[in-house]
N, C-alpha and C positions, 0 to 999 in steps of 0.2 A: 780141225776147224770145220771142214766140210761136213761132218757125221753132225755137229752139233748144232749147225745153222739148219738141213735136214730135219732134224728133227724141234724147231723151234717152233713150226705152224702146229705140231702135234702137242708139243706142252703149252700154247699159248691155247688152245681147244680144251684138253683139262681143266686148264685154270678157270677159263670163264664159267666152264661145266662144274666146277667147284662150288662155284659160289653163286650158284641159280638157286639149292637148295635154301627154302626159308627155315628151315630147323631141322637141326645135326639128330646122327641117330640118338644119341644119348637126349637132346629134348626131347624127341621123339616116346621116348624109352618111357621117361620119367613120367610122363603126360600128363603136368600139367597144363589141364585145357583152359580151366580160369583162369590162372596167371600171364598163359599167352593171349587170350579174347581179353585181360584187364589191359594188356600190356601193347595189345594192339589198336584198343581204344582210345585209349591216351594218346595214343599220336595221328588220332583221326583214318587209320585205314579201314578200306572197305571193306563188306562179308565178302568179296572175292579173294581176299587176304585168306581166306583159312579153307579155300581149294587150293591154295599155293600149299599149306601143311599139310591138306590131306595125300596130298602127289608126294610132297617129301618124305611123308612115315608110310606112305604105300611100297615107297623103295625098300623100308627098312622092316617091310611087314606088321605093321602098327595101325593100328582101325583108332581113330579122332573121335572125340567126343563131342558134337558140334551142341547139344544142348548148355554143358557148362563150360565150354568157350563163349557161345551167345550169351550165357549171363555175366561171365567176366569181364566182355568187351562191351556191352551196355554200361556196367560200373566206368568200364574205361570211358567211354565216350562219355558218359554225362560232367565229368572233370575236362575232357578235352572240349566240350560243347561249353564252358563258360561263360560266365562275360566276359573276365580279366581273356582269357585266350581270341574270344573272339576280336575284341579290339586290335588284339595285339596280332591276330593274323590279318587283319585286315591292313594294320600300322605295316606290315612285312609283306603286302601283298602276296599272300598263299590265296591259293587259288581255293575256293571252297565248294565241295562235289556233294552236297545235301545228305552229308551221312548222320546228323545229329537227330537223335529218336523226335517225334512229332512235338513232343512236349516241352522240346525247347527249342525248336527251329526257329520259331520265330523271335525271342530274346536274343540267341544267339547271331541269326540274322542282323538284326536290329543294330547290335553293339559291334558285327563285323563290319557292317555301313559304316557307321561312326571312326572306323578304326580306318577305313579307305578316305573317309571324307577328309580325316587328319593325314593322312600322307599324303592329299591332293594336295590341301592347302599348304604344306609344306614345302611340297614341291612346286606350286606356285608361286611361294616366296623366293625360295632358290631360282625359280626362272626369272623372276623381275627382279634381282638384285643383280642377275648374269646380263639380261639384257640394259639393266641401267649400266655396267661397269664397259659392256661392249660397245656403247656409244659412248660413254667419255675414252675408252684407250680409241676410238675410231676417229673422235676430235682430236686427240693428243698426237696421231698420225699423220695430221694434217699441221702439225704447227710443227714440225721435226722436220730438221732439215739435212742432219747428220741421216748418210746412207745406213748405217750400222744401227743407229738407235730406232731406223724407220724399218729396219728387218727384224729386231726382238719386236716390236709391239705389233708386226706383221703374224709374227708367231704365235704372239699373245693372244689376240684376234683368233686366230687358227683355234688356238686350246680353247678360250672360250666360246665360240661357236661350237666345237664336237659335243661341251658341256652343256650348252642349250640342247644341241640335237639330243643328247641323252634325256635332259630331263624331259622333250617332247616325246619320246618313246614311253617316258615310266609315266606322264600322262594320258595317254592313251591307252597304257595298261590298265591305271586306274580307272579307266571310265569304262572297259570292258566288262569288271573286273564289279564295278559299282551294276552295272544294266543288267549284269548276270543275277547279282545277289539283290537286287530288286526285283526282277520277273520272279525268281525264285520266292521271295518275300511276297509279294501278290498274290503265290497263288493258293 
């Protein structure tokens, strides 16, 4: 039991060392550069994303193609730079790091606002429906005269208050979140 608790801080160092590489020797091997720059555009990462492969096929002795990865991951991004996505990250609050080519930042832009401006208002709704419900159970606490029925709507109270505090948090994300992708959009 001792030998193996011992050596648990040293397999627990492997593992994470495992899985820092962004592509196995055999990616490496094969290299395809478009497929990984297509593949890495689609999901919106950055050109720092592919000095993450060139460190990983350096281990494996393998030299990167960055010209046709840049052109796969331009194909990629211009499908990750949409409108349908840009709403929809905006709809998900994903934070967005200006990596879409010039030619659509601004659409893109445009339709990621749109997409924060609908989960404000959304989550606006959700906060005045919490706040309307937390003053009627805050009324009903007052007409309860049963000790037991005045400690569940105490509780209730409780959960719906943490619920407001939540959506005051995802408010305030959005509005960071909107000031960012405006300045960015301005300039």
């Amino acid at each position: 039991m001792k030998t193996y608790v011992r050596k648990l801080p040293t397999l627990a160092i492997a593992f994470l060392l495992s899985g820092c590489a962004s592509l196995s020797k055999e990616e490496c091997q094969q290299g395809d550069w478009y497929g990984i720059g297509f593949s890495d555009g689609v999901q919106g990462r950055s050109l720092a994303r592919f000095d993450q492969h060139r460190e990983a096929c350096a281990e494996h002795g393998v030299r990167v193609d960055i010209s046709t990865y840049e052109t796969g991951r331009y194909k990629g991004l211009r499908r990750f730079c949409s409108a349908s996505n840009a709403y929809r990250h905006g709809e998900l609050l994903q934070r967005y790091d200006g990596i879409c080519p010039a030619e659509l930042e601004q659409d893109y832009l445009s339709n990621y606002i749109a997409g924060l401006e609908g989960a404000l208002q959304q989550t606006e709704n959700h906060y005045d429906e919490l706040a309307k419900e937390f003053e009627d159970t805050e009324r009903l606490l007052i007409y309860l005269e049963e000790k037991i029925a005045r400690k569940k709507v105490r509780k209730d109270l409780k959960e719906i208050d943490a619920e407001i505090s939540n959506l005051r948090e995802r408010r305030n994300m959005i509005f960071r979140l909107l000031k960012s992708a405006e300045l960015m959009q301005s300039e």
